[in-house]
C-alpha distance (Angstrom), angle and dihedral (degrees) to the residues before:
residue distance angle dihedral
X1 . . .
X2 3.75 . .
X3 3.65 127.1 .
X4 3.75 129.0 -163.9
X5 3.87 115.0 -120.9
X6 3.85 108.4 -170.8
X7 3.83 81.2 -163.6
X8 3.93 99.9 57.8
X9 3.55 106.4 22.8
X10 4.21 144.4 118.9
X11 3.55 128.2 -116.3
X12 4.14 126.0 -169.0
X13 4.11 98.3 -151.4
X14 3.71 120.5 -137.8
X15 3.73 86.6 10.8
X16 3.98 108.5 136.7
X17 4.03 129.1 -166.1
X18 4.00 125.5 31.3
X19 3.66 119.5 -24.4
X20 3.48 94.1 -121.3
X21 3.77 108.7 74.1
X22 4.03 123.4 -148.0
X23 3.78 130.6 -117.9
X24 4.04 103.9 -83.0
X25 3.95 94.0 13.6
X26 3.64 122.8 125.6
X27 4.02 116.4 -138.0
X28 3.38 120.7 -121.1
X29 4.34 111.6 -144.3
X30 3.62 135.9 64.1
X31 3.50 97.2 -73.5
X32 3.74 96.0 -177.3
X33 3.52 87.6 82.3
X34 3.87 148.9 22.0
X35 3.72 136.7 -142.5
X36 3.85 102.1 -122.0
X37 4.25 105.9 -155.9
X38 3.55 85.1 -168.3
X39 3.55 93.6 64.0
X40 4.14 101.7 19.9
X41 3.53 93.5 -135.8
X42 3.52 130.9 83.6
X43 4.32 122.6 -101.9
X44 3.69 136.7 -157.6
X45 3.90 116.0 -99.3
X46 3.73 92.6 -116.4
X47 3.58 84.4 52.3
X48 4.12 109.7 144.4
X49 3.84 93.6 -127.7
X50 3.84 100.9 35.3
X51 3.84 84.3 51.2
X52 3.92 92.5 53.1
X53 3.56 94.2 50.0
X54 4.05 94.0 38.5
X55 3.55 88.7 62.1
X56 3.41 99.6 44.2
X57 3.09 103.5 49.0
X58 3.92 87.0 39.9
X59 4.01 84.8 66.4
X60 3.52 94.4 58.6
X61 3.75 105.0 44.9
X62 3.52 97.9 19.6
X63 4.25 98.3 -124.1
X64 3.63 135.4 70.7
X65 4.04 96.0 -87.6
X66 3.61 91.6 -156.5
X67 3.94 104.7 137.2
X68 3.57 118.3 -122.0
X69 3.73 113.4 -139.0
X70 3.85 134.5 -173.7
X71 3.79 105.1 -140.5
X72 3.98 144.0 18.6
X73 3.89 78.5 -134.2
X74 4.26 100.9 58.6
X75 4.00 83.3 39.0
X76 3.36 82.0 60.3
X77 3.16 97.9 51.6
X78 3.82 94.1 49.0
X79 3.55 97.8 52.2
X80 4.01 99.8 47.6
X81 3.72 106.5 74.1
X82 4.18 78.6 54.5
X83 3.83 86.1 56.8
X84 3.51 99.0 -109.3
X85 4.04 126.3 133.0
X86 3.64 104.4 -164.9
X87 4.01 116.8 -121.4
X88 3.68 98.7 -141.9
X89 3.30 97.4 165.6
X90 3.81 94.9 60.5
């Protein structure tokens, strides 16, 4: 089972809808790269660590559980009651 930590987790920006995306759908995001709460700053896709947990987390649930997100401003606003003031710029 996977659990979400707000403090070492993945999030697709500007993506909209569920996370996991149907057969013959096109996602919605930039999904060449992911906002990484553990590090507050953005990574590459083919990034060692995002890869790791990607794929581990893949073989539990079966899908990339990287949450897709509409704006830097409402991941904001998840992240700050857990302390964290995203790095966008990173």
């Amino acid at each position: 089972m996977l659990f979400f930590n707000p403090l070492d987790w993945y999030w697709i920006v500007g993506g909209s809808g569920s996370h996991i995306i149907p057969p013959d759908t096109e996602p919605t995001g930039d999904e060449t790269r992911r906002f990484a709460s553990g590090r507050n700053q953005y990574v590459p896709v083919d990034d060692a660590t995002f890869v790791a947990w990607r794929d581990t987390a893949s073989a539990m649930v079966g899908y990339d559980p990287s949450t897709r997100i509409d704006t830097e401003t409402n991941l904001a606003a998840v992240l700050e009651p857990y302390g964290i003031t995203p790095n966008f710029g990173g």
